[in-house]
C-alpha positions in Angstrom: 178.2 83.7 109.7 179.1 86.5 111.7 175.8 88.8 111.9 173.0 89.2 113.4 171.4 90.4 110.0 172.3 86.8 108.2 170.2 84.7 110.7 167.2 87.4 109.1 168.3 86.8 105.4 165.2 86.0 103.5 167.0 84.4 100.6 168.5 82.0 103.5 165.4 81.5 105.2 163.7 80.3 102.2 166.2 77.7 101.4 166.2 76.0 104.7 162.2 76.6 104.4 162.0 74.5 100.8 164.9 71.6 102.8 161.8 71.2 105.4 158.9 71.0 102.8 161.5 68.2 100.9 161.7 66.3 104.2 157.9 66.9 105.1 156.5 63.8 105.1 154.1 63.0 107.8 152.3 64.8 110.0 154.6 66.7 112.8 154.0 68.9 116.1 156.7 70.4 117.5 156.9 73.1 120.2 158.9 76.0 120.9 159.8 76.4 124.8 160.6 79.6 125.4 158.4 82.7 125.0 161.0 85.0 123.0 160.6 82.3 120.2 157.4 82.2 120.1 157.2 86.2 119.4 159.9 85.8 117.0 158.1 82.7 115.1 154.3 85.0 114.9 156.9 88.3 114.0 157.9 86.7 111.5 155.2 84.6 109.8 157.3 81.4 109.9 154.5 79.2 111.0 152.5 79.9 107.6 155.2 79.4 105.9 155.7 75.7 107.0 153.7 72.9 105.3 150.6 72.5 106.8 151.2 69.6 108.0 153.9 71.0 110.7 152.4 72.7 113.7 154.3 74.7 116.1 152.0 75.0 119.1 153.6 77.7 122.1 155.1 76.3 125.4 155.3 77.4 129.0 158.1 79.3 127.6 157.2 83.0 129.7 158.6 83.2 133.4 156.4 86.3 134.0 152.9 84.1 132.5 153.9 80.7 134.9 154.6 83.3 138.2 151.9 81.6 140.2 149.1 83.8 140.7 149.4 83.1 144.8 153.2 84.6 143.9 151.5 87.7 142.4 149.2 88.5 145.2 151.5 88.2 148.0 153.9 90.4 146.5 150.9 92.8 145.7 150.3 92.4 149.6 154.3 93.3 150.5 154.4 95.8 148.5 151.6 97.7 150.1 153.2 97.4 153.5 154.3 100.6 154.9 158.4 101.0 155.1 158.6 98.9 152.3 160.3 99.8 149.0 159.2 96.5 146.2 161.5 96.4 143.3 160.7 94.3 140.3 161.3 94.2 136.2 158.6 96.7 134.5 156.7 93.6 133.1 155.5 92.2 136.1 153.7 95.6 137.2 151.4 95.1 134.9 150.5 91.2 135.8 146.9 90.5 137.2 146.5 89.5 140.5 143.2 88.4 141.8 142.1 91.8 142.4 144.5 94.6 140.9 148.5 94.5 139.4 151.5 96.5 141.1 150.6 99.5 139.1 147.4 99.4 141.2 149.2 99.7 144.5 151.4 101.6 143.6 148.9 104.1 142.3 147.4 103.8 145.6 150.5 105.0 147.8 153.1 102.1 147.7 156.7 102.1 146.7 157.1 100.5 143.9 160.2 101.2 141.2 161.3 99.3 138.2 164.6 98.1 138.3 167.0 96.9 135.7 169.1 94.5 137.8 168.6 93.0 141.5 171.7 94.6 141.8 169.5 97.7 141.3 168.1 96.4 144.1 170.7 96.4 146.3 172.2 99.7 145.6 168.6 101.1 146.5 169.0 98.9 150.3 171.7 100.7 150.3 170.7 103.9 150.1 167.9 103.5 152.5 168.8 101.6 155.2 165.3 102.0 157.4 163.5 100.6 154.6 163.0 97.0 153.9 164.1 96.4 150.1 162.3 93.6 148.2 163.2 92.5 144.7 161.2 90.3 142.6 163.2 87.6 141.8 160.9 85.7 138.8 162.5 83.7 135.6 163.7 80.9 134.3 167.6 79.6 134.7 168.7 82.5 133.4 167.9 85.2 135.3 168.8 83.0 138.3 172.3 83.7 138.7 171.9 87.2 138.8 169.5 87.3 141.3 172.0 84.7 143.1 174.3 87.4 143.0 172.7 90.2 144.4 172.0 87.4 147.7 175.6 87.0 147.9 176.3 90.9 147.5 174.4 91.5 149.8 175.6 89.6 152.5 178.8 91.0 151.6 177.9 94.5 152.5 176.0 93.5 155.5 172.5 94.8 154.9 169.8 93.3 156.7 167.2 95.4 155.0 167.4 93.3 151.5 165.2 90.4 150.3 164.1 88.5 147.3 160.4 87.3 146.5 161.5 84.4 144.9 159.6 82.3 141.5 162.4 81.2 139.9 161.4 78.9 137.9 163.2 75.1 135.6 162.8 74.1 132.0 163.8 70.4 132.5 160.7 70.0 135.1 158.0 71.4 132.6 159.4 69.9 129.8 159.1 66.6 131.6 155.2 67.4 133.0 153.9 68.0 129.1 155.3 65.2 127.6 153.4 63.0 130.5 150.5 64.8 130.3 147.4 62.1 129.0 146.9 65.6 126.7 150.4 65.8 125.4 151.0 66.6 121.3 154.2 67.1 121.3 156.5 65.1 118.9 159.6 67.3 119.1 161.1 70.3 121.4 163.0 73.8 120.3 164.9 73.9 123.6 165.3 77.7 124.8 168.8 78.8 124.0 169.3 81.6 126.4 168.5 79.1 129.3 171.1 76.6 127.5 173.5 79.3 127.2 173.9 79.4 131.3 173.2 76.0 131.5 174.0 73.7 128.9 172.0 70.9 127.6 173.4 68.2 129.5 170.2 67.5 131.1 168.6 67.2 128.4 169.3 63.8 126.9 167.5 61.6 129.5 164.2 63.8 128.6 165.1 62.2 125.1 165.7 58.9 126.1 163.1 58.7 128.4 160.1 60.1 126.0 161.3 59.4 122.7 161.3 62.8 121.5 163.9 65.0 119.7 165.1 67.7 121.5 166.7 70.9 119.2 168.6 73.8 121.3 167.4 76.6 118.9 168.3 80.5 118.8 165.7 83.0 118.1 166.0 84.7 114.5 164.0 82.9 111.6 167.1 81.3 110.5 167.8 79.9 113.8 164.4 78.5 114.4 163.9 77.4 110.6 167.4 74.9 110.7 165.8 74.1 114.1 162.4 73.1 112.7 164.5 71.2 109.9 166.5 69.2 112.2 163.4 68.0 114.5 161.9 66.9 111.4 164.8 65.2 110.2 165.1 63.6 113.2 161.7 62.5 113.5 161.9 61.0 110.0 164.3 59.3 111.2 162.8 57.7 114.1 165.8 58.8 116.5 164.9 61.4 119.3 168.5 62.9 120.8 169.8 66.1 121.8 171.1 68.1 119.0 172.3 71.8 119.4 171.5 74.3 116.3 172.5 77.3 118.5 176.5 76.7 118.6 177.1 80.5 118.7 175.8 80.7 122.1 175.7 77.3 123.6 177.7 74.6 124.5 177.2 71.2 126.7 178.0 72.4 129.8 176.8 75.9 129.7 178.4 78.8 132.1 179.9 76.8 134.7 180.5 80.2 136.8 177.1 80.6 136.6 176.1 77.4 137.6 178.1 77.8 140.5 176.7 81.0 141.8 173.0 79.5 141.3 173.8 76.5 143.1 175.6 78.2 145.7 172.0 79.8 146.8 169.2 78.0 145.3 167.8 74.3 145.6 166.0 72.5 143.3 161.9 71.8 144.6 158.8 71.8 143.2 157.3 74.7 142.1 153.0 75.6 141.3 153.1 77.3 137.7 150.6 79.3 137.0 147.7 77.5 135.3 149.0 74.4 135.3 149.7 73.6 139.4 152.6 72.2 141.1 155.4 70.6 138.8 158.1 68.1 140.7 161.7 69.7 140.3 161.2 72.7 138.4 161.5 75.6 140.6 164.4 76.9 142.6 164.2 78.0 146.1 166.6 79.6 148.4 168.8 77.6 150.6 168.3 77.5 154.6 171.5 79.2 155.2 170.1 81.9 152.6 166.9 82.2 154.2 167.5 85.4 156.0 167.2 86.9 152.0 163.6 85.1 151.6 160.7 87.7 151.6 158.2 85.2 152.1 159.3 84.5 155.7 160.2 87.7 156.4 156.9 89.3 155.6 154.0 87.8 157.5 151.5 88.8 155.0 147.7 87.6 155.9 147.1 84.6 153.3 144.7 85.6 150.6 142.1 83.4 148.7 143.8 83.5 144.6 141.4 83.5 142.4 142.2 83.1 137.9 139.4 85.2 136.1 137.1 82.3 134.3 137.2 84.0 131.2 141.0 83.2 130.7 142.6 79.8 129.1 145.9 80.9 129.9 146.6 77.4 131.5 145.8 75.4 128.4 147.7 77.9 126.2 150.5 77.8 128.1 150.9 73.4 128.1 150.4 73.5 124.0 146.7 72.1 124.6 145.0 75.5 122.8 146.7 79.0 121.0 145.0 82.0 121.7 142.7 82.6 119.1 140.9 80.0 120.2 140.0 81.8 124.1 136.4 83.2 122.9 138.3 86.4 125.3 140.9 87.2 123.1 140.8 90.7 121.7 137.6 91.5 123.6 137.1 91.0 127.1 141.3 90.4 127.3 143.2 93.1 125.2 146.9 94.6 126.5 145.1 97.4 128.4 143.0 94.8 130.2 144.4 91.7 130.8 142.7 88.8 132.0 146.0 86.8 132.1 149.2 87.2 132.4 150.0 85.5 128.4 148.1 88.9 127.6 150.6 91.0 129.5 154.3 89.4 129.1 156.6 90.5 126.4 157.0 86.9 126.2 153.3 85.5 126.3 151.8 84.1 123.5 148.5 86.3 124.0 150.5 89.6 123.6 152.0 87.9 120.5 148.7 87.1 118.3 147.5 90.7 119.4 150.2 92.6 118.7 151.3 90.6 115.4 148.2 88.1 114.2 145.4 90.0 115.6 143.0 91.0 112.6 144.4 87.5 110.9 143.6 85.3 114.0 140.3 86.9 114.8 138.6 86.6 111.3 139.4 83.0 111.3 138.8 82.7 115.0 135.1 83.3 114.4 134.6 81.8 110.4 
């Protein structure tokens, strides 16, 4: 296939949906990793039209829902500082802190403009040179070489008045910390695969070895994540649990070596807190020492503030699988788009924004039967 429209194709959709209800045998949880799937998957209906016996349940998947709230209200704090011009993607303005968002500040006075590229970013530095310039630098692998780049371009052109608030964050690492969770459900993985795009899948197959669970790279239209479903199921059936990639358009073992190389060239691997679910081993990226002229963080001595997640929200459990968001007695009342409790609520990518903006009237009535 050749289009983007014949990975939407109903009639195809339905065949690969009556190959999984032939193969259906058991009883199968499988779930998708990255946030754009899961908005595609609730867009879409798929999950009802699985056999019941299948349940997709929504992973970490959102880079803007795992920013650690600590991340959130620091970066609230830089941005208020006076000189200072704070640069971000438009979704993160709208992510709680403890005590307001970056529209908040930046109603109250601050500089604060929404950027397209860190290398947005750097063209502002540029044009400012006696302000200090601070991009948030959040995602997952694939955002990271980009932001990498705009490091590197920077030094380049010399400006000293550039920085980057960094929470990058690493699939392989969560991925690892459900499946040893003493809560973990999960029988199978849909592997993101714009993060496998940039870098490949090759680190994928110890994850499978070690865990015993099938891991499918899957793309993001119902087609994609349909033949993705299938082959987890097949696999599973089976009794095998390896890497297979249903996204060969896009991705390939290796991923974008170029890319790779930027990334590496500026970040380290470390742990990394995500937000409502702490401090993961491996699975953030951090700028190297000889990088650390770029680091907001240590540029800005900000005074340490006391984080605080609003009791009403169950972002945390929605985010490791554990719960979906019609079950958060919040959802659609106390939490809405307008006024988020969480940042699941806020994201393009979070499953909260998903069930309100697709499942809401669904979800709720059987929320409270």
């Amino acid at each position: 296939m050749k289009y983007l429209a014949e990975y939407r194709d109903r009639h195809l959709v339905e065949q690969t949906l009556d190959e999984i209800r032939r193969h259906a045998h058991g009883d199968y949880v499988l779930m998708e990793i990255c946030g754009g799937q899961t908005h595609s998957i609730v867009r879409s209906g798929l999950a009802e039209l699985l056999p019941p016996r299948i349940q997709l349940v929504h992973g970490p998947g959102c880079p803007v829902c795992v920013t650690p709230l600590e991340v959130i209200d620091r970066a609230l704090a830089i941005a208020a500082l006076p000189g200072v011009i704070f640069t971000s993607f438009g979704d993160m303005l709208r992510v709680p802190g403890t005590a307001a968002d970056l529209f908040a500040v930046r109603a109250g006075g601050a500089d604060v403009r929404v950027v397209y590229s860190p290398l947005d970013a750097v063209r502002i530095a540029q044009a400012n040179p006696d302000r200090q310039v601070v991009f948030f630098a959040i995602g997952f692998e694939t955002t990271a070489p980009a932001n990498a780049m705009s490091v590197l371009h920077a030094r380049r052109l010399g400006l000293l008045n550039f920085s980057l608030l960094v929470s990058q964050a690493c699939v392989p690492g969560a991925m690892r910390a459900i499946l040893a969770s003493p809560y973990n459900r999960v029988q199978a993985f849909l592997a993101a695969g714009h993060v496998c795009a940039v870098m490949g899948f090759h680190e994928y197959p110890p994850i499978a070895d070690q865990f015993r669970v099938p891991i499918v790279v899957t793309g993001f239209e119902p087609l994609d994540l349909a033949a993705g479903i299938l082959a987890a199921v097949r696999q599973l059936n089976l009794g095998v649990a390896r890497v297979e990639n249903a996204y060969v358009r896009a991705v390939t073992r290796d991923g974008n070596q170029q890319a790779q190389g930027v990334l590496h060239e500026v970040f380290e691997l470390g742990d990394r807190e995500w937000r409502g679910i702490g401090v993961i081993p491996a699975s953030g990226l951090h700028l190297r020492d000889r990088y650390s002229d770029f680091d907001a963080a240590r540029r800005f001595d900000v005074a340490p503030v006391t984080s605080r997640e609003s009791p009403l929200c169950i972002a945390g459990e929605i985010l490791q699988g554990r719960r979906n968001p019609v079950q958060c007695p919040s959802f659609g009342k106390e939490c809405t788009p307008d006024h988020p409790l969480g940042a699941t609520m806020v994201s393009a990518e979070g499953a909260c924004a998903a069930y309100y903006r697709y499942r809401r009237a669904d979800l709720t009535i059987r929320g409270n039967a």
